[in-house]
N, C-alpha and C positions, 0 to 999 in steps of 0.2 A: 508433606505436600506443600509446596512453594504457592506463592499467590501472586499469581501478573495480571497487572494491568497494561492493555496494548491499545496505544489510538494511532491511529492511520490519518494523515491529514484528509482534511478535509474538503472535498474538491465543491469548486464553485457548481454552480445549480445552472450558470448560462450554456448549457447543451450536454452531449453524452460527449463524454471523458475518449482523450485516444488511447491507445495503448501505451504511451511513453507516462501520463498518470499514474497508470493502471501501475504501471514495474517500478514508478516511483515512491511510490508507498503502500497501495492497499495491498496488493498481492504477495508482498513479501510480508509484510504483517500478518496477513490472512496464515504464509507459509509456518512462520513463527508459533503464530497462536493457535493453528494445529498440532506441530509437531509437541508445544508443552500440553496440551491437552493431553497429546497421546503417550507419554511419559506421569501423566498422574499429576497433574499441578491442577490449579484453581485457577480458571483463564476468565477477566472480563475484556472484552475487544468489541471497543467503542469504535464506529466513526458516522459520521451524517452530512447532510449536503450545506454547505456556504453559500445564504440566502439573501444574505443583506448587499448593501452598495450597488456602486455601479453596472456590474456585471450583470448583475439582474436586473435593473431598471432599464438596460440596454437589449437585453435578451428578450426581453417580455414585452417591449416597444418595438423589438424586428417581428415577433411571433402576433402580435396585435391583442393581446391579450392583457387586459389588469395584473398589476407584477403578484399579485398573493396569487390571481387565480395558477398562473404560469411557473409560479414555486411549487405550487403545491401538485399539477399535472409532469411535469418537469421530476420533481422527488422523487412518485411513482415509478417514472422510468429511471432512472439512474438503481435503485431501490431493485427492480427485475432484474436489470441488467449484473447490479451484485448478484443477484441470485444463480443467474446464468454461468457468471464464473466461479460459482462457489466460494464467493467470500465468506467465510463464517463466522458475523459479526454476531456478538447478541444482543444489540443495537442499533439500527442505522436512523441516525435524531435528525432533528432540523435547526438550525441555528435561528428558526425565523418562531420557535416554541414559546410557549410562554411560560416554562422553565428558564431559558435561557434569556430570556428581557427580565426576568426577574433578577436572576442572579449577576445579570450585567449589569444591574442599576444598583444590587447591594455594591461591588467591587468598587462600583464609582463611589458611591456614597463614604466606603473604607476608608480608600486611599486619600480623599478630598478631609477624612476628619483625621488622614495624617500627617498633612499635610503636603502632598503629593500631587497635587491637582491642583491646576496655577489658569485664572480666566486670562486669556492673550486677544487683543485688541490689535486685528492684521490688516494686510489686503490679500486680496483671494482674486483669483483670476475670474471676470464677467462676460458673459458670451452676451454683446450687445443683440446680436440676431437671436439669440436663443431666449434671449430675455431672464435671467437666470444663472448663479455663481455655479461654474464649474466644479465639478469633484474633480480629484487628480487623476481618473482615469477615462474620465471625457475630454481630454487632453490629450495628444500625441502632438508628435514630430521627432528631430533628429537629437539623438541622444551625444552630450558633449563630451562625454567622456569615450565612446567608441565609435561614433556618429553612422549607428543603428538607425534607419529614418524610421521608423517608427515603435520608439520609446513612446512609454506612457509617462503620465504625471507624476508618480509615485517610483516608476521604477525601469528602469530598463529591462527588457526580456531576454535580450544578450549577454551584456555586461554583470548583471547583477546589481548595478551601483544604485543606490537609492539616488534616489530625484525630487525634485520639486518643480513644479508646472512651470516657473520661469528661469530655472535652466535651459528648458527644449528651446531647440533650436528651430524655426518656421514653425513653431505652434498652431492648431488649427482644433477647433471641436471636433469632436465621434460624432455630434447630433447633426448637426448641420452642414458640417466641413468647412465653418467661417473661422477667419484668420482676424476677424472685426473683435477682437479680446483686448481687455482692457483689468486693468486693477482698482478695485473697489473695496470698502471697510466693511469687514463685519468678525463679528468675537467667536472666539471656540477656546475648550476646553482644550489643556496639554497637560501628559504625564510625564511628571519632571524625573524622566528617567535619568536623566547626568547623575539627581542626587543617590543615584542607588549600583552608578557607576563601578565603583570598589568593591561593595557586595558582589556586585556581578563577575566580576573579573574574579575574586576568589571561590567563587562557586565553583565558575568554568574552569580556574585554574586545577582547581580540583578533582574535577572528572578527568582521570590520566589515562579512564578505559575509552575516550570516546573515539570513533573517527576521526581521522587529523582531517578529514574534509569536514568534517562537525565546526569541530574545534577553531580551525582555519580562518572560517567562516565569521565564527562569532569574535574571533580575537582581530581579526580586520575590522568588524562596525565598531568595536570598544575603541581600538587604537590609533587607525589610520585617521590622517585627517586633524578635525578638530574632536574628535570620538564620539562618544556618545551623545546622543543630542534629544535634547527631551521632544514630545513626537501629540501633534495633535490624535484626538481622539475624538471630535466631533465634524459633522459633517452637516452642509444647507442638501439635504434629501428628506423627499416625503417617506419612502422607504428605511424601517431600521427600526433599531431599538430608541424608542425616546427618550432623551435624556434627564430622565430622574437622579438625586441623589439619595439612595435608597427608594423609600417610596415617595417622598417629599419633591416636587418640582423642583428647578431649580429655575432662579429667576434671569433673565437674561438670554436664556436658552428654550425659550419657547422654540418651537418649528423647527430643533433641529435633532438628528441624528445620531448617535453614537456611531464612529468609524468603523469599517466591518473589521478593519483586524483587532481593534480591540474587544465585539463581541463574539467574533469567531473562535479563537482559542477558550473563551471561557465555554463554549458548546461543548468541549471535551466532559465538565463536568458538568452540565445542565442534562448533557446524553445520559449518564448515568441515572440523575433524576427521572429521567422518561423513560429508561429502563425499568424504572421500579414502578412510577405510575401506570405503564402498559398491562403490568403483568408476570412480568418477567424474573424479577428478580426481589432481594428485598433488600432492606438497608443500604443505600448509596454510600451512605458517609463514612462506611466503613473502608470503603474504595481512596476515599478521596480524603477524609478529615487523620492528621496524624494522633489526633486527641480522642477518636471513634475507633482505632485500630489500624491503620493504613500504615503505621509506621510498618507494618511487614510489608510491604506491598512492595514489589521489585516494577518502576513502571517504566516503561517504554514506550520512546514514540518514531514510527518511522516516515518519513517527508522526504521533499523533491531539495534538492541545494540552494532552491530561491526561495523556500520557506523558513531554510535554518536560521535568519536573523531574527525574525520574528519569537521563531520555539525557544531560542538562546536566549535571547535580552527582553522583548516586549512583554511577552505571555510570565516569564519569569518576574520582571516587575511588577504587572500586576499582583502576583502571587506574592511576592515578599512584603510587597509595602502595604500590603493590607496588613501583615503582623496580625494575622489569623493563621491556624494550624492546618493549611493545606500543603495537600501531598505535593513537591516539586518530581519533574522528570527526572528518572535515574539515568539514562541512556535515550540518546538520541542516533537514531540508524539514518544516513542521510544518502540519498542517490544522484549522482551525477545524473546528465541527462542522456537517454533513448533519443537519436534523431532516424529520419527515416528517410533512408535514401538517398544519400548525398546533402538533407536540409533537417532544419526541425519540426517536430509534430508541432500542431501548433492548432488547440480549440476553436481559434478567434478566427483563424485565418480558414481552420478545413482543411488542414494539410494535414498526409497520413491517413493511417486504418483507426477506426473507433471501433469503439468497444461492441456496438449493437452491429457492428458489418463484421466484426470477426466472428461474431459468431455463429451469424448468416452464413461464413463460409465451411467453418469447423467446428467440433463441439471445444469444449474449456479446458481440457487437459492438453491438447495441441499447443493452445495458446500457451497454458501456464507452465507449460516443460521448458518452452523456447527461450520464454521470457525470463524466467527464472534463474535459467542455465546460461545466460547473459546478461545477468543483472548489471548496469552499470555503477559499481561499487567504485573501481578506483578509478576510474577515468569514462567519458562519454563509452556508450555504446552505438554500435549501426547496427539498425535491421534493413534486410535487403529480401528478396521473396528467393533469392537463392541459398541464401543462407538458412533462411528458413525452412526449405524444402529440402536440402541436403541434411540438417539438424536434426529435424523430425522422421526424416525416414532412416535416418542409422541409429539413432537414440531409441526411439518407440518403436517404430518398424521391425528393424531389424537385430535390435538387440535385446529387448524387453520381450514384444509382440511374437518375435521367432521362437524365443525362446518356449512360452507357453504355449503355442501351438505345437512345436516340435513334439514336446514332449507329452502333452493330453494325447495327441492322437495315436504315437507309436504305443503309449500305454492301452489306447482302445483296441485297436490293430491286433497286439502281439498278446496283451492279457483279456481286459475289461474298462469298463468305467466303475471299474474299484482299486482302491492301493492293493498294488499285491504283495504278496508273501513270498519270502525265499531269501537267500545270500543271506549275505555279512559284507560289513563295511570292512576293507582294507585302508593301502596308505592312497590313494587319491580321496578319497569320499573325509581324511584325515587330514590332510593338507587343505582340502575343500574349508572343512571348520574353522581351517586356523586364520587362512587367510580370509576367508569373512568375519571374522571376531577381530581381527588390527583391522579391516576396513570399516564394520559396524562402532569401533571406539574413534577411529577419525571421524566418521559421517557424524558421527553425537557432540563428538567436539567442536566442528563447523557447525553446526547448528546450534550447541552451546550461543558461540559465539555469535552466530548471526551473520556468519560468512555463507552467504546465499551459494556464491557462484561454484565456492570449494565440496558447497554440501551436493549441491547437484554432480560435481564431478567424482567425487564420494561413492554417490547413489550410483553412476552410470558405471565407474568401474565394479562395483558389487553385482550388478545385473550381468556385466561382461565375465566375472568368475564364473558361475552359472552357465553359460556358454563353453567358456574352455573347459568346465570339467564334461561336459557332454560331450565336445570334440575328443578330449582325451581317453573317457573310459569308451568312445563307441556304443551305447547299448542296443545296437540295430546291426551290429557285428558280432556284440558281446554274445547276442542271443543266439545265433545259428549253431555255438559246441555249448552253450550255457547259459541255459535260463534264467535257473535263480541268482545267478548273479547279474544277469541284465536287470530283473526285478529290482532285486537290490539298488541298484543306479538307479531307474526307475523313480523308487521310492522315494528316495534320497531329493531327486530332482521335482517330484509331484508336492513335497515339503517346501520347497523353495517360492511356491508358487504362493503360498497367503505369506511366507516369511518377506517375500518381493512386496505383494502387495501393504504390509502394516507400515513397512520403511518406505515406500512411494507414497503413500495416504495425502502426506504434506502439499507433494509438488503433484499428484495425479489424481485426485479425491474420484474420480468417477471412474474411472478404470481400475483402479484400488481395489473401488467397491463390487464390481464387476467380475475381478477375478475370484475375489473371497465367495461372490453368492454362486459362481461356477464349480466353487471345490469347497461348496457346502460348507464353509466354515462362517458361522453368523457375524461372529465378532472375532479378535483377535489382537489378545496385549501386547504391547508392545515387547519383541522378541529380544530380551535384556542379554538372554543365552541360547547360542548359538545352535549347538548342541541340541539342547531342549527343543528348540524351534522345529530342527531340522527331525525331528523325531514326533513333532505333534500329531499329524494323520494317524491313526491304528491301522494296522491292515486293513480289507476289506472296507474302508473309509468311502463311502461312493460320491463320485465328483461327473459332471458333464465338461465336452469341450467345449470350452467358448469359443464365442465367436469372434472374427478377427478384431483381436485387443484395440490394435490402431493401422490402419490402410495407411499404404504410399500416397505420397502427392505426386500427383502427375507433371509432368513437363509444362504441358496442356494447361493444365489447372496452376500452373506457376505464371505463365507467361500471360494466359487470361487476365489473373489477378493482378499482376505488374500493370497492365496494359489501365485496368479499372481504376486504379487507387492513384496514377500517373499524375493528376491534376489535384484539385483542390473539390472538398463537397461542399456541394451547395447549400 
């Protein structure tokens, strides 16, 4: 039994997540740390809400609320809403923990006694109307390198390109919307990432398994340009972790902040601690320390392509220049971007379906077949509500959904609601095994791998075998000169049904579960052999029909939803 570690970025706290999120990291993580589950491995799958910075002092100030009280009401919902989609973390942490201000303030403490941590003496952009030095992401205007008008401080949302607040072009505050900015002195803390430049480059050069959009990513910030550039870490916000060196103040840095991305990544392993202090588990450090045991630990992280600079060079820094024995990432899964409908989803803005309206419209397995089955791995994906509704009603509808109805009810009809007895397998029911045994070792393979969109197409032609053997033997023909050989197919087919549900489990957890407690099977391991599978029920095995697996989308119900989601939410 193999041991994973899986963390799923971390989504900001300022509102519920849309669905371009959702399929850019937690869901296919979620996908992941199923499927090894259901294979026998030792799964930990961390992730929690990003609580600190701007976003939240900005979110919590629209919402009228104190920023702790509106993190911590905010958490809750994001927290249900996992629930909703069946994410199955055994974690979901808060970066605003006091796990995680602890352990952010050892790291500064590390790296400052290795000398890694340089005091820089700047100017910073002052909002004379605001009264008060900007963070970079109370900052916008037009971005210089693709001239995006509304890039942020730090980063453009288009481009990718890192930024700095007097790049933008007509700069203007989020708070107030004054252009009345000015530059003013005052000190912060930088992590002199250049010096750890070559480390870094040999790291990455080294993962030859990763994504070339991973890899891409991170060998553009090292190279292009002047490369690496060492990268503040503190911020003038009331909000945040305080800037201690270990537990010892640090003088000069009164009233200021540590930057959220540098205690957001260290929440991967603060979560782990709050894992263990909830209850839930025991020994963190086994996860995470390579001197505690971790060196087994195969870990994985899956994120959106604007966070890959960060998980490559920032988060990695930290980790190396402390020259402490923690666990680094083995694999980074990264996703281009879901836009929606001709634009991009966009939290800040309200554009697109979020997570708590989808599922207002549908339950979770709708969402997570579409989503999944379009993962944007090599290139952007579009959702559109036609695609949608043509996707789901010939995928689950019509080929999964048909299937197990078809066949419960001709078995209720012509026998019982029991397996029945009779025949012998010939050469279809024989060709049936073979050919789901090369599709079940491709399906393991893309999921090995973590080739999302291959493993769904995998899955979908395996449910489609299934069908053409029921076209082909007829058992509704079969029966009128022969019975026990209709039984026989029957049989054959009433097997397919938990053998469907343990391989769908990953991408369809509630209909999964659904089918298994229709055909009375409690549990079911993962069907390694075919054969075996195909043979589990005993005769007289007594099962109910269920109830329709997954309903059509209506025309109706497609154009409504267009019509709904057209604008922007408020």
């Amino acid at each position: 039994m193999a041991r994973h570690l899986i963390t799923s970025a971390i989504p900001y706290i300022n509102g519920i997540k849309h669905l371009g999120n959702l399929i850019g990291s937690q869901l296919p993580a979620d996908l992941y740390a199923r499927y090894l589950r259901a294979r026998g491995n030792e799964v930990l799958f961390l992730c929690a809400t990003d609580e600190h910075g701007t976003p939240a002092e900005l979110a919590a100030a629209k919402a009228g609320k104190p920023v702790a009280e509106y993190c911590a009401d905010m958490w809750a919902v994001q927290a249900e809403i996992a629930q909703g989609f069946r994410l199955s973390f055994d974690h979901f942490g808060r970066s605003s923990s006091p796990q995680n201000h602890k352990l952010t303030q050892y790291f500064a403490g590390a790296l400052a006694a290795a000398g890694l941590i340089q005091e820089v003496t700047e100017n910073q952009v002052y909002s004379v109307a605001d009264g008060r030095f900007l963070p970079d992401r109370y900052i916008e205007g037009t971005c210089p390198n693709c001239g995006f008008e509304s890039a942020r401080g730090d980063q453009c949302d288009n481009c990718t390109k890192q930024l700095d607040p007097v790049d933008l072009i007509n700069a203007h505050s989020t708070i107030s919307g004054s252009t009345e900015l000015e530059m003013r002195e005052t000190k912060h803390l930088y992590l002199r990432q250049s010096k750890l430049k070559d480390d870094l480059n040999a790291w990455i050069s080294s993962k030859t398994d990763w994504p070339l959009l991973t890899t891409s990513i991170a060998k553009k910030w090292l190279h292009d340009g002047d490369g690496l550039q060492d990268r503040g870490i503190t911020r003038d916000l009331d909000w945040g972790v305080p800037v201690k060196r270990g537990t010892e103040d640090w003088p000069g840095m009164e009233g200021k902040v540590f930057y959220v991305w540098f205690d957001a990544p260290i929440e991967y392993i603060a979560c782990a601690q709050e894992w263990v202090d909830a209850g839930k588990g025991t020994d963190w450090e086994r996860w995470w320390r390579t001197d505690k045991g971790a060196d087994d630990v195969r870990y994985t992280q899956f994120m959106g392509k604007d966070n890959v600079p960060f998980h490559t060079l920032s988060f990695p820094a930290t980790i190396k220049g402390s020259a402490e024995p923690w666990k680094l990432v083995d694999y980074i899964k990264s996703f281009n971007y879901l836009n929606y409908d001709g634009g991009q989803f966009s939290t800040s803005r309200g554009r697109g379906v979020f997570m708590d309206q989808a599922l207002e419209i549908l339950p979770a397995d709708y969402w997570r077949w579409w989503l999944l089955s379009h993962a944007p791995e090599s290139s952007d994906a579009e959702f559109t509500w036609e695609t949608f509704q043509t996707d789901v009603n010939k995928d689950l509808a019509d080929v999964l959904g048909n299937f197990v109805s078809r066949v419960t009810k001709f078995c209720r009809s012509k026998f019982s609601e029991n397996v029945p007895v009779g025949g012998t397998w010939g050469a279809p029911e024989e060709q049936l095994i073979a050919d789901l045994s090369t599709r079940l070792t491709a399906y393991q393979g893309h999921m090995d791998a973590m080739e999302v969109r291959k493993s769904a197409a995998e899955l979908r032609a395996i449910w489609t075998l299934g069908n053409e053997y029921l076209q082909g033997v007829a058992p509704w023909t079969t029966f009128k000169t022969d019975p026990d050989q209709a039984a026989a197919q029957i049989r054959l087919a009433l097997n397919l049904i938990p053998f469907y549900a343990a391989l769908s489990a990953p991408f369809i957890p509630d209909a999964a579960a659904e089918l298994l407690e229709a055909m009375r099977v409690p549990d079911t391991a993962w069907p390694d052999d075919v054969r075996s599978a195909l043979t589990a029920l005993p005769v007289g095995h007594a099962f109910s029909v269920p109830e329709v697996t997954f309903r059509k989308i209506t025309d109706d119900e497609r154009s409504d939803w267009a019509e709904r989601f057209a604008g922007t939410r408020d």
